[in-house]
N, C-alpha and C positions, 0 to 999 in steps of 0.2 A: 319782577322775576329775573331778568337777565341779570341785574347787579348783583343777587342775591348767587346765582349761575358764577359769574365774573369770581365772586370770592371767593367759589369752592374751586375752582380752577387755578387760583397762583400757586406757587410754587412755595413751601413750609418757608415762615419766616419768624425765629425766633424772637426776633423783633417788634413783631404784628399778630401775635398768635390769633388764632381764630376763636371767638369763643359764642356757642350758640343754648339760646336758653331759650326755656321754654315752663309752664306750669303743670303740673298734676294735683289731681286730688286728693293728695295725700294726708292724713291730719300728723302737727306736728303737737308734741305735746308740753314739752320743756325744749328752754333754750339752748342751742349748740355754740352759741357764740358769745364772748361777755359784749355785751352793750355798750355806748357811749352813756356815760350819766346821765339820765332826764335831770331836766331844770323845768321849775313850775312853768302848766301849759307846752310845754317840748317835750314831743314822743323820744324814747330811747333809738338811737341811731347804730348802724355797724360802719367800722372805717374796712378801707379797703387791704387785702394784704396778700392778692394773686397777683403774680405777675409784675413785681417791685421794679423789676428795670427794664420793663418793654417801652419803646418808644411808644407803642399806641397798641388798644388792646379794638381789634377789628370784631365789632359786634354785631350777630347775627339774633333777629328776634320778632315775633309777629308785631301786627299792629294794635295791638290791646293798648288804651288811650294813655296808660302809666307809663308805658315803655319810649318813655318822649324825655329829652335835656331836661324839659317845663319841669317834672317830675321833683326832679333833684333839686332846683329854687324851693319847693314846696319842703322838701326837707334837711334842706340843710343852709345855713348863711352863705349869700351870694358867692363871697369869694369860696369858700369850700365845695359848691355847688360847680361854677366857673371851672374850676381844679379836674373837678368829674369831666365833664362835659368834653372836656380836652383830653383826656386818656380815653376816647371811645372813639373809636372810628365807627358811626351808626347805619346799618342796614336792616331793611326791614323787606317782609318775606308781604306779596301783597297779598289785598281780601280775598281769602277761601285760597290763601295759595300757603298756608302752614307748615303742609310736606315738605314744605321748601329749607323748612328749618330742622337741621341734623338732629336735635337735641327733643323734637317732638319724636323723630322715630328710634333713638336709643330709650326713651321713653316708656314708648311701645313694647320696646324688644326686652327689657327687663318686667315691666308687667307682666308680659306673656312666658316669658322663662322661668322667673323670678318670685314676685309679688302674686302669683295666678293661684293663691289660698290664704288662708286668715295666718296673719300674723302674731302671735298672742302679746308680743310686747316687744316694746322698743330695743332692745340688745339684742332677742332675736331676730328684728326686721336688720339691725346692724351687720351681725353676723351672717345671715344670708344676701345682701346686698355685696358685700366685701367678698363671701367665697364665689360668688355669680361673676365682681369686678374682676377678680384673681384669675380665674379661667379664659375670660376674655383675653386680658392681659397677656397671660400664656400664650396662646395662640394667637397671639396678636391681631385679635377682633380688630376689624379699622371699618371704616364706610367705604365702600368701591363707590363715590358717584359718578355716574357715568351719563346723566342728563347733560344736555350741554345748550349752549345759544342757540345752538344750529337746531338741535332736536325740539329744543321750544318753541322755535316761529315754524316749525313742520307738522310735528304732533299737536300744538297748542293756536294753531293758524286762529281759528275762531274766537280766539282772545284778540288777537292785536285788531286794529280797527284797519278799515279800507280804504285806500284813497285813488 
C-alpha cells in the first residue's frame, strides 16, 4: 500500500508518466485496434504505441495473477517480451487493497455519471463516453488524492503487523 501511496505523491514526470489500469465488465464487440498477424497456433497480439519516448512508463495495477512480466513471456518472443518488461516500472495495489488504484475509481465515476443505463450500441456508448471525457476535461476533472503514508499506518494501524 505505501509504494502504491509513494507514487501518487512524486511530483508529474513526463518522463515516468503514471499510468493505472484496471478491468470492467464491459463487453467489447469488434476490434478497436489492428492486430499483429496471427501465425498458426499464435493468438493475434497488439504492439504498443502510448508513450513513445518516456523513459519508463510507472505502472499502477491490482494483483490479478495476469498483471505479472511472466505474462508477456506467455505472449510474445522472449526478446520482445524482455522489451515490455523494461518500459514498465511495476506496482501493485495489495489484496483487498484495489481503491488503491486510480483507474478503479474513474471507473466508478463514469459508470455512475455515464454508463448508469442501457446503451443501445457501440457509437453511442462512444459518443457518450467522449461527451462525459470532454466535460471532465473542461473543468479539469483531476483526482485530489490526499491519503498519504502517514494517514495509512494511522487509519490502517490494524493492517501493519506488531512487533
Amino acid at each position: 500500500m505505501e509504494d502504491v501511496l509513494e507514487v501518487y505523491h512524486r511530483p508529474h514526470d513526463p518522463d515516468r508518466p503514471v499510468v493505472c489500469v484496471d478491468e470492467t465488465s464491459k463487453q467489447l464487440i469488434v476490434e478497436t485496434r489492428l492486430p499483429i498477424a496471427a501465425k498458426p497456433g499464435q493468438p493475434a497480439r497488439y504492439s504498443d504505441k502510448h508513450f513513445p519516448d518516456a523513459a519508463k512508463i510507472v505502472l499502477v495495477q491490482d494483483n490479478l495473477n495476469t498483471h505479472r512480466p511472466a505474462s508477456l513471456y506467455e505472449a510474445f518472443p522472449a526478446d520482445e517480451a524482455r522489451r515490455l518488461v523494461e518500459r514498465f516500472e511495476w506496482h501493485y495495489t495489495p489484496k483487498h487493497g484495489s481503491w488503491l488504484d486510480m483507474a478503479e475509481s474513474e471507473l466508478s465515476v463514469v459508470a455512475a455519471q455515464c454508463l448508469d443505463r442501457r446503451i443501445p450500441d457501440k457509437p453511442t456508448l462512444i459518443k457518450e463516453v467522449a461527451a462525459w471525457e470532454a466535460a471532465r476535461n473542461r473543468n479539469h476533472t483531476k483526482a485530489d488524492w490526499q491519503f498519504s503514508t502517514t494517514d495509512a499506518r494511522i487509519k490502517l494501524k490494524r493492517l501493519y503487523p506488531s512487533f
